[in-house]
GUVEXBA-758130 format. One record per residue (C-alpha): residue in three letters; x, y, z. Coordinates in Angstrom, 1 decimal, padded with zeros to 4 digits, m for minus. Layout:
BEGIN
+------+--------+--------+--------+
| sevo |      X |      Y |      Z |
+------+--------+--------+--------+
|  ALA |      X |      Y |      Z |
...
+------+--------+--------+--------+
This chain:
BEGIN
+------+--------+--------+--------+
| sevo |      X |      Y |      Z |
+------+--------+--------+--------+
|  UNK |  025.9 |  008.9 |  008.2 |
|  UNK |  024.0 |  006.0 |  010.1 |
|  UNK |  020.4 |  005.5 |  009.5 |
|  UNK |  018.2 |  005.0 |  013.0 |
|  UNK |  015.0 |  004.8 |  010.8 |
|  UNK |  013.7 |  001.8 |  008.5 |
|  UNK |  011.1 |  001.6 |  005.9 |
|  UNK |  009.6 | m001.8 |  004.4 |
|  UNK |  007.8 | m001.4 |  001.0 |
|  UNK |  005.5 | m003.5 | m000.5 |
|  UNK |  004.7 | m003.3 | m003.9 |
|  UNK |  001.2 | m004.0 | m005.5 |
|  UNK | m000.6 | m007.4 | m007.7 |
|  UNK |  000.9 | m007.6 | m010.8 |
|  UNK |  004.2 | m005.8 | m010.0 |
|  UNK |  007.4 | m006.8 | m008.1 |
|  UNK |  009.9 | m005.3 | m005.7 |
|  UNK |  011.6 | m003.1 | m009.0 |
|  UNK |  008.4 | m001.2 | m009.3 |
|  UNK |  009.5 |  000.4 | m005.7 |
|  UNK |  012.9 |  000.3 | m006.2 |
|  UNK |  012.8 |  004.5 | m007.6 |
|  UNK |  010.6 |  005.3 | m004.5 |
|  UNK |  013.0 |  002.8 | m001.8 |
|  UNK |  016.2 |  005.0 | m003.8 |
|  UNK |  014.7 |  008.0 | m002.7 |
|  UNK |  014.3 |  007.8 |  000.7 |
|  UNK |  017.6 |  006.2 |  000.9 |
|  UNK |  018.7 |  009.5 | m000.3 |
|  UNK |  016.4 |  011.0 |  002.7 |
|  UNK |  018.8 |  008.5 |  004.6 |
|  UNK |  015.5 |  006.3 |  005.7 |
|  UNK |  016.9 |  002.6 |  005.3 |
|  UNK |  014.4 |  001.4 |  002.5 |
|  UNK |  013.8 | m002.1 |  001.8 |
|  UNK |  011.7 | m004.3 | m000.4 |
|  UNK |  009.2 | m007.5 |  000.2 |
|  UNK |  008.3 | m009.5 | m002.8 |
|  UNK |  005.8 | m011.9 | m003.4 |
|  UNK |  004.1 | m013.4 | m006.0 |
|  UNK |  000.2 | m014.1 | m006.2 |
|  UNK |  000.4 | m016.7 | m008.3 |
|  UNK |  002.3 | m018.6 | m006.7 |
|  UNK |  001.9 | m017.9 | m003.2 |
|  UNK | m000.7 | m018.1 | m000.6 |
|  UNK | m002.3 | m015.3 |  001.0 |
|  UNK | m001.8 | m017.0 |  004.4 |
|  UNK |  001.9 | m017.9 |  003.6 |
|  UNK |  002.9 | m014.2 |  002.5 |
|  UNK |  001.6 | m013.2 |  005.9 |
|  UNK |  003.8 | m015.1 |  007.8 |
|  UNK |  007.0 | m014.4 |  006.0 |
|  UNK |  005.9 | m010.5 |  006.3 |
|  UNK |  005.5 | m011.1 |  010.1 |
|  UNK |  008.7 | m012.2 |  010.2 |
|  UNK |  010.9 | m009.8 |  008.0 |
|  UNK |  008.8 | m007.1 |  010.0 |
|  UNK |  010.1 | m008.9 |  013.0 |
|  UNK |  013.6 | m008.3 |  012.0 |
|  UNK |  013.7 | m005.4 |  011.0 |
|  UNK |  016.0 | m002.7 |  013.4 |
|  UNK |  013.5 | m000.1 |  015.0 |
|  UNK |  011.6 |  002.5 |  014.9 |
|  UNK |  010.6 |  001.5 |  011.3 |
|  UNK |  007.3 |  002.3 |  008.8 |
|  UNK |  005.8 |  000.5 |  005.9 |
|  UNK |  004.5 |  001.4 |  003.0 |
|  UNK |  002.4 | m000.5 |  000.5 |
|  UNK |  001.4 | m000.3 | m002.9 |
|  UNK | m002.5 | m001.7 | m004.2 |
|  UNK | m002.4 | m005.2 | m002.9 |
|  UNK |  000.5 | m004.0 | m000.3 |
|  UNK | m001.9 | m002.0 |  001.7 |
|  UNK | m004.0 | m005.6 |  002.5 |
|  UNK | m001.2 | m007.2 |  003.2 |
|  UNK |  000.1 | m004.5 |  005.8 |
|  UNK | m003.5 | m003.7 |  007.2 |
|  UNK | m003.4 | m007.3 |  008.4 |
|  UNK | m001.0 | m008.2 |  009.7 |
|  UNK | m001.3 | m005.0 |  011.8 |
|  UNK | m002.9 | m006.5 |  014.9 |
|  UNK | m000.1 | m009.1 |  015.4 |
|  UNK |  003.0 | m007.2 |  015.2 |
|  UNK |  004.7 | m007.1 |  018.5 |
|  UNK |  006.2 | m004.0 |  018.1 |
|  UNK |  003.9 | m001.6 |  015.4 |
|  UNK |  005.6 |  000.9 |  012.8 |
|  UNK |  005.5 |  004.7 |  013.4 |
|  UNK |  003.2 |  005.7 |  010.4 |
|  UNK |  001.8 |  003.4 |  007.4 |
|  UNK |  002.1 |  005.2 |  004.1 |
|  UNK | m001.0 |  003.4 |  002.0 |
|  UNK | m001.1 |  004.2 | m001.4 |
|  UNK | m004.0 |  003.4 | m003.4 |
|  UNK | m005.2 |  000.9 | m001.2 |
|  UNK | m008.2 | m001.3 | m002.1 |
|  UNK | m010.8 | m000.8 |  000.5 |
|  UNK | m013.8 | m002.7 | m000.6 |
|  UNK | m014.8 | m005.4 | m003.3 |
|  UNK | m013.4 | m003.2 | m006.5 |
|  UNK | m015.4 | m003.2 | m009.5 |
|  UNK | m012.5 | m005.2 | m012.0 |
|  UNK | m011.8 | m007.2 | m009.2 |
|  UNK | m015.4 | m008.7 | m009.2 |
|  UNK | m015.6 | m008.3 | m013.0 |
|  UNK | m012.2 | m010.4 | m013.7 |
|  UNK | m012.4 | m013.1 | m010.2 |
|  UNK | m014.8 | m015.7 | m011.8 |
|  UNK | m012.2 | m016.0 | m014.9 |
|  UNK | m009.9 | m018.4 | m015.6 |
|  UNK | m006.9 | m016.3 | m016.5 |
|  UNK | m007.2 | m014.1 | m013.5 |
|  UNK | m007.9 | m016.8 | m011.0 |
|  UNK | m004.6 | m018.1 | m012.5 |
|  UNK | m002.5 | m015.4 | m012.4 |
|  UNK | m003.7 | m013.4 | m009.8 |
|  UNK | m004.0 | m016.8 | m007.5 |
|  UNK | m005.9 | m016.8 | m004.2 |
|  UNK | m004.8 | m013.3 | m003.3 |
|  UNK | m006.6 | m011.8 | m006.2 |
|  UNK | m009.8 | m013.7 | m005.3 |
|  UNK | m009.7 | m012.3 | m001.5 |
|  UNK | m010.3 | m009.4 | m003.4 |
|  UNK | m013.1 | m010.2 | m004.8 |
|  UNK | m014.6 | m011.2 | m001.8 |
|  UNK | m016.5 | m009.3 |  000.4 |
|  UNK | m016.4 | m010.4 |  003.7 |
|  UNK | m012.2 | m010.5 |  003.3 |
|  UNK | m012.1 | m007.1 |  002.8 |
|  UNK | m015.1 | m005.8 |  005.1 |
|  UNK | m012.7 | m007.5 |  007.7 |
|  UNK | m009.3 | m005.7 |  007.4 |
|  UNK | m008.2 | m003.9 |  010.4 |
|  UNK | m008.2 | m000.6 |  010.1 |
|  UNK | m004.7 |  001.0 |  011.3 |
|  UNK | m004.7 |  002.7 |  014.5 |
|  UNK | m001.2 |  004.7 |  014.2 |
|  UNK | m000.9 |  007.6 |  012.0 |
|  UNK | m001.3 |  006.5 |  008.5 |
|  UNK | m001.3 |  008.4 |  005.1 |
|  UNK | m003.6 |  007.5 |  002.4 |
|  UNK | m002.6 |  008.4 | m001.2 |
|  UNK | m005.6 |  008.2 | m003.5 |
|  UNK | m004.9 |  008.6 | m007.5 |
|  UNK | m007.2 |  010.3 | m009.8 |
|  UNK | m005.8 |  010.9 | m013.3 |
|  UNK | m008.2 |  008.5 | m014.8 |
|  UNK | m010.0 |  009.1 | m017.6 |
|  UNK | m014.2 |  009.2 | m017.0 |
|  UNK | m017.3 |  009.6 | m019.1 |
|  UNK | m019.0 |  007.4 | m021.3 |
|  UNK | m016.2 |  004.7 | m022.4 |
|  UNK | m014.3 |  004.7 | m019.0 |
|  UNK | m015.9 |  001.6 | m016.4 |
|  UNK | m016.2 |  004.3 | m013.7 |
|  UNK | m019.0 |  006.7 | m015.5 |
|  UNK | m018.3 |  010.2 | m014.4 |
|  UNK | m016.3 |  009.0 | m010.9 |
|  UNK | m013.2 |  010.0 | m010.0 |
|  UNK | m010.3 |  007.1 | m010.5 |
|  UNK | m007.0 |  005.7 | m010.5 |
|  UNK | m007.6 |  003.4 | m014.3 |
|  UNK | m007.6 |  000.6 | m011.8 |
|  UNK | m009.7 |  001.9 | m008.8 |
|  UNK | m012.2 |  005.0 | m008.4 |
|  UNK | m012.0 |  007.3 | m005.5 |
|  UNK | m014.4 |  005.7 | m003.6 |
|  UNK | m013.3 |  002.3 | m003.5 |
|  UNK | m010.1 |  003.7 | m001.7 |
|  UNK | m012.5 |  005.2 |  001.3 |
|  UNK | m012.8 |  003.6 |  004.6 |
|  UNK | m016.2 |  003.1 |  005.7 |
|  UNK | m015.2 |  005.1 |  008.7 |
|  UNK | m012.6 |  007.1 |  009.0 |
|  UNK | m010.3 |  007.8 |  012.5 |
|  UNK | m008.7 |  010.9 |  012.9 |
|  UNK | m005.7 |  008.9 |  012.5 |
|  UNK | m006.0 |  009.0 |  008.7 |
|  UNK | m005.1 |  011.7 |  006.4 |
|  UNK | m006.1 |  011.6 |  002.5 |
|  UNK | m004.3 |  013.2 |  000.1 |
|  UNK | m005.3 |  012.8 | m003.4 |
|  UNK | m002.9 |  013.0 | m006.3 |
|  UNK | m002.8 |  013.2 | m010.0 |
|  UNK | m001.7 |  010.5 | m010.7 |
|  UNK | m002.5 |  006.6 | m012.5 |
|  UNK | m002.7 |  003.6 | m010.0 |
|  UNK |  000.5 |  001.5 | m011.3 |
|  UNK |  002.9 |  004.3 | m011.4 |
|  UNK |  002.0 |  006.4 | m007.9 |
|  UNK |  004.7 |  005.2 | m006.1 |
|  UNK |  007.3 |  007.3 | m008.5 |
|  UNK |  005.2 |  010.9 | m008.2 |
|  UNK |  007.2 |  013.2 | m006.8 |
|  UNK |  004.2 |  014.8 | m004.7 |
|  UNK |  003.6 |  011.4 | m003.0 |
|  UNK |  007.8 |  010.7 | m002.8 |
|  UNK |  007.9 |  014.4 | m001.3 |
|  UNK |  004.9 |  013.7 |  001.7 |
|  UNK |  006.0 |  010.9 |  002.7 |
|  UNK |  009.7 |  012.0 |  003.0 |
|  UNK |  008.3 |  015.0 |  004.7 |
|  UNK |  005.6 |  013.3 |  007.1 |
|  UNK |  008.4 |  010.9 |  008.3 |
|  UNK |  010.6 |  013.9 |  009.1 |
|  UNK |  007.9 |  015.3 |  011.3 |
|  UNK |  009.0 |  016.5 |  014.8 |
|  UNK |  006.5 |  013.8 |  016.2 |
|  UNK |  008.8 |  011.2 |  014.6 |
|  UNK |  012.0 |  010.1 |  015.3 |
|  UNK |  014.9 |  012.0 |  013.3 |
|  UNK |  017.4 |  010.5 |  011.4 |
|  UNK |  020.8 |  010.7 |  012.6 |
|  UNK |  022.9 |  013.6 |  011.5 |
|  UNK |  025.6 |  012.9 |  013.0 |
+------+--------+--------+--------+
């Protein structure tokens, strides 16, 4: 059964390509023809990793979409603009939207500016991340919220992921392009819920999206 549909997946900082190999599984299953693109922040520069993702995109058969885990979602949102020929549908899942709160806590540190390497400190900075395009296809943003709050959690009372609240996952504006769904689940392990595996099988398999061959 040939696939006619592709899917890149980018995992988040911290992780590699095997933390999206259950979710990449699973759509193969869907017969979407899921891939993985590693990097490494500590060892690789921001500008760098954007130029190999160009080009893998570049390769890749079309009609194709990309989803992104944490650190993923950057990475996608900019490249965005210079992609001759843009995906379908970006699935974002827990995206980092603004300056996060551990991000600014942990950037002036040594062992974080080592091992999360220049990536992690775009994080940290504001203007960087004020600056990411916003994607103007049909994109799906998975916000966790299994966190624990109250008087020993670093979010208060807000709503959060462990790694990111609610509201540092929020656009400042957002398009009718963008749909939320919020899920109860932790930051590092989204990917594998089988609510956000399910939408994004299902959202792909829309009628406004090409089908997969079932022939």
């Amino acid at each position: 059964m040939p696939m006619n549909l592709s899917a890149l997946l980018l995992h988040g900082m911290g992780r590699t390509p095997l933390s999206m190999v259950w979710l990449a599984r699973r759509l193969r299953t869907a017969n979407i023809d899921a891939r993985c693109f590693g990097y490494s922040v500590t060892f690789e520069r921001f500008a760098a990793c954007q130029a190999r993702l160009r080009a893998r995109i570049a390769a890749m058969k079309t009609p194709y979409v990309l989803i992104g885990h944490s650190l993923g979602t950057v990475l996608i949102r900019s490249v965005l603009p210079e992609l001759t020929a843009p995906p379908l549908t970006c699935f974002l899942l827990t995206p980092p939207t603004v300056v996060c709160r551990l991000a600014r806590r942990f950037a002036p540190h040594l062992p974080y500016r080592w091992l999360a390497g220049e990536m992690g400190q775009l994080l940290a900075d504001p203007t960087f991340m004020a600056a990411l395009p916003i994607p103007s296809m049909p994109t799906t943003v998975y916000v966790g919220a299994r966190g624990w709050r109250g008087r020993f959690s670093p979010f208060g009372d807000e709503a959060n992921d462990v790694i990111l609240s609610v509201t540092e996952t929020l656009l400042p504006e957002t398009p009718p392009n963008i749909r939320r769904v919020e899920i109860r689940a932790a930051h590092s392990f989204i990917m594998n819920h089988k609510e956000v595996v399910g939408d994004i099988i299902k959202e792909i398999n829309k009628s406004d999206l090409p089908q997969n061959s079932k022939t």
